[in-house]
Structures are given as structure tokens and as C-alpha cells.
N, C-alpha and C positions, 0 to 999 in steps of 0.2 A: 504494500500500500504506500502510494507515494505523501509526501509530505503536508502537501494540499487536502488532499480527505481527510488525511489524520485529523489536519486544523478544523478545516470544516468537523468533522464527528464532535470534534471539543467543543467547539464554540458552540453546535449545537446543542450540548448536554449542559455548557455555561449558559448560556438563556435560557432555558427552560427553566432548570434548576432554581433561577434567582427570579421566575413567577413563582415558587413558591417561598420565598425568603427573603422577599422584599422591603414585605411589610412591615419587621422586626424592627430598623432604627428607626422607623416615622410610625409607630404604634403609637406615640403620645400627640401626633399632630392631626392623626387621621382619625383618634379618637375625639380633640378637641373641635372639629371642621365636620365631624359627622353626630356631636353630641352624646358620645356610647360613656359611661360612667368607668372608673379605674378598674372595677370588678368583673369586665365586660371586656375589655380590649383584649386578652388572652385569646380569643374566640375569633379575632382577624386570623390570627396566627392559626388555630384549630379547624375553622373550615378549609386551610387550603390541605393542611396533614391530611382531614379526616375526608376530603377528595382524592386524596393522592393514595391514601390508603385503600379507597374500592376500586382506585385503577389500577395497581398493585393486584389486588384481587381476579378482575375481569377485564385488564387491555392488555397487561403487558403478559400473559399466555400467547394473544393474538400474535408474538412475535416470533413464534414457533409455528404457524399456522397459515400466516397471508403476507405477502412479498412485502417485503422491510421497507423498501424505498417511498412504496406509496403509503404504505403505515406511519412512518417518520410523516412524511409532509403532512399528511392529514392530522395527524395530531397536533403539528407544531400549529396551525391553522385555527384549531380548537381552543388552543392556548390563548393564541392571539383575541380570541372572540372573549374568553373570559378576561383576561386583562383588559381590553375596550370598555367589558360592561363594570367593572370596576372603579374603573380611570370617570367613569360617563355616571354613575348612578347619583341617584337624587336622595335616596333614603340609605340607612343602614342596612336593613336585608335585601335590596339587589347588590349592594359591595361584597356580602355575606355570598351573596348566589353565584356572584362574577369568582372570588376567590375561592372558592370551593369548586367552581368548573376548571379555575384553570390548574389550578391542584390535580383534578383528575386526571386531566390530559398531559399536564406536567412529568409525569411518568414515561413519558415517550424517550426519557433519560435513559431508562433500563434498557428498553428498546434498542436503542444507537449504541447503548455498547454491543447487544449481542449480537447487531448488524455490522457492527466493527468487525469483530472477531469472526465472523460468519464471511467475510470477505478478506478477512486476511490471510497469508501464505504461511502455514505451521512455523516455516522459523521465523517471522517477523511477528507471529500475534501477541508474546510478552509485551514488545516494545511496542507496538502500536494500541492495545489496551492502555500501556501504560499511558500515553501522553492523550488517549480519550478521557481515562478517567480522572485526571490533572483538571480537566476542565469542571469535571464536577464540583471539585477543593475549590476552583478560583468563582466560580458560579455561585458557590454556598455562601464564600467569606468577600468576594469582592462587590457582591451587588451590595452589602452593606454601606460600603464604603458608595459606591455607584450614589445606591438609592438616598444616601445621607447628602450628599452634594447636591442630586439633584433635586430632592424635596427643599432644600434649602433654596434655590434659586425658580424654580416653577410649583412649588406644592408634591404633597403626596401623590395629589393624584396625576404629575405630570410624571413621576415615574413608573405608573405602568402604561399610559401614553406612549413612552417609548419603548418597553418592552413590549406592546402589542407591535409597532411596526420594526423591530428586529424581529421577531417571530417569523414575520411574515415574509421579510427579502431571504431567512433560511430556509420556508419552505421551499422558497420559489429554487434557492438555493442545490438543493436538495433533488426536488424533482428534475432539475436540467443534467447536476455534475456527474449524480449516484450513478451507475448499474443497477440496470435490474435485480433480483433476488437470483442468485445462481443456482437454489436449493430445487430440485423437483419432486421427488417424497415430501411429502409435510403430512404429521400425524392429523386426527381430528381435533377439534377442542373441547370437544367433551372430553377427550382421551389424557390431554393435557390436562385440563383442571382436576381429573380425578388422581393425575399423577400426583399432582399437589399437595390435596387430602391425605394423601398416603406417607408426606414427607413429616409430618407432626408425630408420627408413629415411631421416628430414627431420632436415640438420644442426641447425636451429635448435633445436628438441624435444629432440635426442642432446645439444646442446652445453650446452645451458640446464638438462637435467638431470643431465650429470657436474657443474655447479656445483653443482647442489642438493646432489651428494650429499655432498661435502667439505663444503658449509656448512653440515650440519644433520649432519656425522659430528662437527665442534666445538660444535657447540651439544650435542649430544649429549654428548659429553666432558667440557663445564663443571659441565652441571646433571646426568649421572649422577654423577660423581666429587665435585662440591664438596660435598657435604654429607661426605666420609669425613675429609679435614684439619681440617673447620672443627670437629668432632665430636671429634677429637683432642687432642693440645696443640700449642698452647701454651694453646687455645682452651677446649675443652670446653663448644661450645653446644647448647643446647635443642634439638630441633627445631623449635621455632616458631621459635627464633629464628632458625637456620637459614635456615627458610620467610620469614622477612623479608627474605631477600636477591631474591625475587620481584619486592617492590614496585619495587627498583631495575632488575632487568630489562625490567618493566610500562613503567616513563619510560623505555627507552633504545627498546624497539619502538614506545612510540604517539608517541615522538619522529618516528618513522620515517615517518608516517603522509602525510607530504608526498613521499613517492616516487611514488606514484600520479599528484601532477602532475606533475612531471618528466617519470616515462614518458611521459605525454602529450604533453608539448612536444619529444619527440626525443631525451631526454639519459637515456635504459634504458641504456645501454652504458656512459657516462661512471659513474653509477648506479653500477653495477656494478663498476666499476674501481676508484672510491674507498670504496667500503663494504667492497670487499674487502682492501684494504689496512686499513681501519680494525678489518678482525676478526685481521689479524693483529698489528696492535701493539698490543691489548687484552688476550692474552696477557702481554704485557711485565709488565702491571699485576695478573693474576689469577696469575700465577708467584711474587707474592709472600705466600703464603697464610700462611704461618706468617710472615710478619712485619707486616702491616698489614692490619685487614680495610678500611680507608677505602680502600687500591689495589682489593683484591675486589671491595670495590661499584664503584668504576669501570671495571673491567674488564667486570663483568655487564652496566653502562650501556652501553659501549660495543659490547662484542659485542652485544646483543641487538638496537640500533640496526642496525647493521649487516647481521646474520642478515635481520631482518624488509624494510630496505630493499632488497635483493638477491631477496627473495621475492619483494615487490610487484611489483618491474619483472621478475622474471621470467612472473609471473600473467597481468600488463600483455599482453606479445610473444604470448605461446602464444595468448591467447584471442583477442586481436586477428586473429591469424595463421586462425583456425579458429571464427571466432563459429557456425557450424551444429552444432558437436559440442562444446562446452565440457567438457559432465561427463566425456566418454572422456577428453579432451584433460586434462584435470586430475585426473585417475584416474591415467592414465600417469604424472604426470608426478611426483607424490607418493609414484609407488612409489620414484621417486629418492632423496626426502625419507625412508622409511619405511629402506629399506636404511640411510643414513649414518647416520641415528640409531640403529640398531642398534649397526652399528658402533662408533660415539662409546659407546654405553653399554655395552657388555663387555669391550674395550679399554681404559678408563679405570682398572675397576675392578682388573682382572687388574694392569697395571701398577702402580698403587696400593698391591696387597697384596704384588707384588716388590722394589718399589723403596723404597717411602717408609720415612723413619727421620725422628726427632725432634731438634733440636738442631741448629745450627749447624756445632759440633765435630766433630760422628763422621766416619763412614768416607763414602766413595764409595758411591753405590748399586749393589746385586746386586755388593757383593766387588770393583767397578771403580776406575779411577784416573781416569777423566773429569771433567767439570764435574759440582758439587753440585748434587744436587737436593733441593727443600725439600719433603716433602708429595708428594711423587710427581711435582710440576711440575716445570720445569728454571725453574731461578731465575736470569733475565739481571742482575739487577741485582748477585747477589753474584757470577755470573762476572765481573763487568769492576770489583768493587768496590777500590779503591785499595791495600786492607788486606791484599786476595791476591796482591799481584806477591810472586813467589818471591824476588827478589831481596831485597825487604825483608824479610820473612820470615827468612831467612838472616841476612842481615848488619845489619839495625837494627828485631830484635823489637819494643822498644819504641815507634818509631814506628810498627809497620804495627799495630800494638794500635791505636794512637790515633787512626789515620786509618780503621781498620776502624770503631773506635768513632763517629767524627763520619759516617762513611757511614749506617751503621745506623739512625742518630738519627732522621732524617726516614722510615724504615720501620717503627718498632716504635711502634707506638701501640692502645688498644684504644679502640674508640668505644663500648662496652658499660660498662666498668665505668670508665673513666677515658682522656674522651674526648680531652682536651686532653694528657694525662702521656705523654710517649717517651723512653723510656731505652738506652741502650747497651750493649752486653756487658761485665762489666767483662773490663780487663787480668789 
């Protein structure tokens, strides 16, 4: 496959991709311009998952079934029609209708890879997989970025504006460049779906996809939720600027990009052991949102590292396990991925609009006496910080001020307006 298709395959699986992850840094503007309350915005993020998840179900089989070229274009088309009705609608439930269509169709992702590999030459299909599914990485994390800038200079709803009409110069794209389907046996699709059913019955499939679903229910949770603290105080950023926290997630996934040989050498498992450990003490660091966004951006590095390396060596096993059925096999197995992300995005938000409060000082969240939470995150660093032992508090105010204060120090910095300046609360 020459260099040209590759690109094209990419670019097609980056735009798709980023209809359904657009919505995440302008969640607080598309909320405020369409009137949905904080408890409610989650559910931007949820109808396009909980689209993407029945076409996961019932489209991307059809890629085993009916010639790939005309499949891609027609989908991307589909796309393009819910991004329009989103970009264009008057109320909250047709944006609801618009992004859960192109969610559905959105899946035409899964599609283009297996049409990749379905036209590649056995010794070229590692390499040319590989730089398809690059596009997905930069699709996920860069429309953030994209969609930040451009919500900031046209609105929310100019950037699916422009992702309807990219959609549409790659179908046309698509239809002219591609090849036909070179396949001439193609099973039925009853035959397909029932092969499906039958993969939930194989530990490895069941096991590999309860991981998915927690680890793309936090990936879910960072990037539907963080753009609602950082939007807040102490902060009050842009959307674009927001959307720049993409670039950091971009280096912590194409960091990751070496799991694929691992898997290969036997170490999917070890893989797996340490990346998940690594998505949960990046938390530690993204818990500190109101106090430093230089922790946020390492906590984004880190988790998305993690997320995307935990992917690949899952991708690795399943196909390995099943090279005659890949696209069912990866159908299934993203309905995993489609569910957690749901979850992660209306979860996030709901808690968010209960819990979160500004400052330091105030109360407990929702009326409680527990550990402080900062921004709706639970903040480890000020649970265990020196300044809060009750004892001193009580009996030598004046030092737990002080030591509260030297704690703080290395937390409160803005790398926006004053990269180097960190201050302490005063006494």
C-alpha cells in the first residue's frame, strides 16, 4: 500500500473519530448557548458513545459482508449528516439526535482499519495498520485541541460545521482513490453476528474486555469532566485553551506506541499490569485541579500513556487469538470500550454538578464531613497534607497555617499567566 492510502485511511479514521470527541472541550459552552444545566452536559458526551456503541453492534459486522469502499463512503456521509444536524439545531434534543447519529456512523473507524488490512500485502500490513491506527491517537487527542481553537473563534457549533464538510470531501475522497473490495466469498451477516454472541463465551475476549471497560470508563471521566474545573476558578480558561491540554494527552498515547512491540515479545500481560497501575497514580496528579494545572498536564501524560498502552496489547491478544475474523472480533470488543466511556462521561458530570465547590476553606462536599474534594476530584494531596492533622489545628493554629502554607507552595502555580510565581494561602 502506497503512502497516499495509508494517509488517506488515517485521516479518514482522524475525522470520524473526532465527531465523536469533539464535544469534550466546548461541553461548558454548548451547555451555556443550548441552556442544559451542569448535571446534564455529560449526556453531549453519552449520546454520541451510546451511538457509537449500536454501531459497534450492527454496522461494523457489515464490514465483513459488503464491499468496504462503498461502506467507508457511505458512512462517512452519514457522519457528515449528523454533524450538520448538530452544528444547525434549534433545541437541545435535535443536538442530542445529531450526536448520537453521528456516533453511530462514527464507527466507520473500525471499518477503515479492517479495509486497510484487507488490502494490504502480508508483509506490509504491520506497518501500514500501524500508521492507520496513528490516526485514531491524533483524531481522539487532537480534535480537542482542533475543537478548542475553533469554538473559541466561531462557537461550538462552528466546529462541527467543519467536521461535516471534511467528512464529506473524504467520502468523495474515498469513492474516487479506493479499489474496489478484492474479497469474493463474504460470509452472511446473520453468520457474522452470531459469531459475535459466541465470543463473550472465550475468557480471554470477556477478560480483556471488563479491562476495557474501566479503562476507557477513566479516560472517559478525565476528558468528559476536565474541561468543567478548568472553566471554573481558580482558573477561568478559554476553550482552546482548555483544548490544549490534548497536545499533552497526544505525547503520553504516541508515547505509548512501543506496546505493540512488547506484545510481541510476550510481555501483553506484564503491559498491562504496569500501565494499569500507572492510570491509577495519575489521578494523584489530575486530583489537583484547582491547585496546579502543570500536575493536570501530567496527569493527562500519564493517563493517556497508559489508557492507549493497555489498548494496544489488548488489540495485540484478541487478533492474534482470531486472525480469520478480526473486524467481528474488534467490533465486540469496543462495544466494551463504547459502554465505559459512556459511563466515564455522565458520571463525571452528575458528580461534578453535586459535589464541586471553590476554595480551599469551605465545607465538605454534598453537606459531608469526609475528605475535601477540590473541583469534584478527591484531592490526595490535601488529605494527607501536614496543615490538616487535627491535632494541630486545635492546639498550634499557627503552625498548621505554616506548614499548610509550605505544603501548598509547590501546588499552586499557573503556567498560563505566571509560569514560574507559586504562592500560599495566606495565614
Amino acid at each position: 500500500m502506497g503512502l497516499g492510502r495509508r494517509t488517506l485511511f488515517a485521516a479518514v479514521c482522524a475525522v470520524a473519530v473526532a465527531a465523536l470527541y469533539a464535544v469534550q472541550p466546548v461541553l461548558a459552552q454548548a451547555g451555556a448557548d443550548l441552556g442544559l444545566p451542569e448535571a446534564r452536559l455529560g449526556w453531549l458526551v453519552a449520546a454520541g458513545q451510546l451511538g457509537y456503541l449500536a454501531g459497534l453492534a450492527v454496522l461494523v459486522p457489515l464490514g465483513d459482508v459488503a464491499d468496504g469502499r462503498t461502506l467507508i463512503a457511505g458512512h462517512l456521509l452519514l457522519t457528515a449528516l449528523g454533524a450538520a444536524l448538530a452544528a444547525t439545531a434549534t433545541h437541545a434534543g435535535m443536538v442530542f439526535a445529531g450526536l448520537a447519529l453521528a456516533g453511530l456512523f462514527a464507527v466507520v473507524v473500525q471499518t477503515t482499519v479492517a479495509y486497510a488490512a484487507t488490502l494490504s500485502r502480508p508483509g506490509e500490513r504491520g506497518r501500514d495498520l500501524g500508521v492507520v491506527t496513528s490516526g485514531v491517537v491524533l483524531g481522539v487527542l487532537g480534535s480537542r485541541v482542533a475543537a478548542g481553537a475553533l469554538a473559541t473563534a466561531w462557537g461550538w457549533r462552528g466546529v462541527y460545521v467543519v467536521l461535516a464538510v471534511l467528512l464529506v470531501l473524504l467520502a468523495a475522497l474515498v469513492r474516487v482513490t479506493l479499489p474496489p473490495d478484492p474479497r469474493t466469498a463474504r460470509p452472511a451477516y446473520r453468520e457474522v453476528l452470531a459469531s459475535m454472541g459466541g465470543l463473550v463465551r472465550e475468557r480471554l475476549f470477556l477478560s480483556r474486555g471488563l479491562i476495557t471497560f474501566f479503562l476507557f470508563a477513566s479516560f472517559g471521566t478525565l476528558w468528559s469532566g476536565l474541561a468543567l474545573p478548568l472553566a471554573a476558578e481558580p482558573w477561568h480558561l478559554s476553550a482552546a485553551r482548555i483544548g490544549l491540554f490534548g497536545l499533552a494527552g497526544l505525547a503520553g498515547a504516541l508515547g505509548a506506541a512501543r506496546a505493540g512491540r512488547w506484545a510481541d515479545g510476550g510481555f501483553a500481560s506484564a503491559v498491562t499490569g504496569g500501565a494499569l497501575a500507572l492510570l491509577a497514580a495519575s489521578w494523584l496528579a489530575t486530583g489537583q485541579a484547582s491547585r496546579s494545572l502543570w500536575l493536570v498536564a501530567l496527569g493527562v501524560v500519564v493517563l493517556d500513556f497508559a489508557v492507549q498502552a493497555v489498548h494496544v496489547s489488548n488489540q495485540h491478544l484478541l487478533t492474534a487469538a482470531h486472525p480469520e475474523r478480526t473486524s467481528s472480533v474488534i467490533g465486540g470488543y469496543m462495544i466494551f470500550y463504547a459502554l465505559g466511556s459512556a459511563l466515564g462521561a455522565t458520571t463525571t458530570t452528575t458528580v461534578f454538578a453535586a459535589c464541586a465547590f471553590t476554595g480551599l476553606g469551605g465545607e465538605p462536599p454534598c453537606g459531608g464531613t469526609g475528605p475535601r474534594r477540590v473541583s469534584g476530584f478527591l484531592n490526595p494531596v490535601r488529605l494527607i497534607a501536614p496543615g490538616d492533622s487535627p491535632f494541630l489545628v486545635r492546639f498550634a493554629p499557627g503552625l498548621a497555617c505554616l506548614l499548610d502554607g509550605w505544603w501548598s507552595r509547590a501546588f499552586r502555580c499557573d503556567p498560563w499567566s505566571e509560569p514560574f510565581a507559586c504562592w500560599s494561602p495566606p495565614c
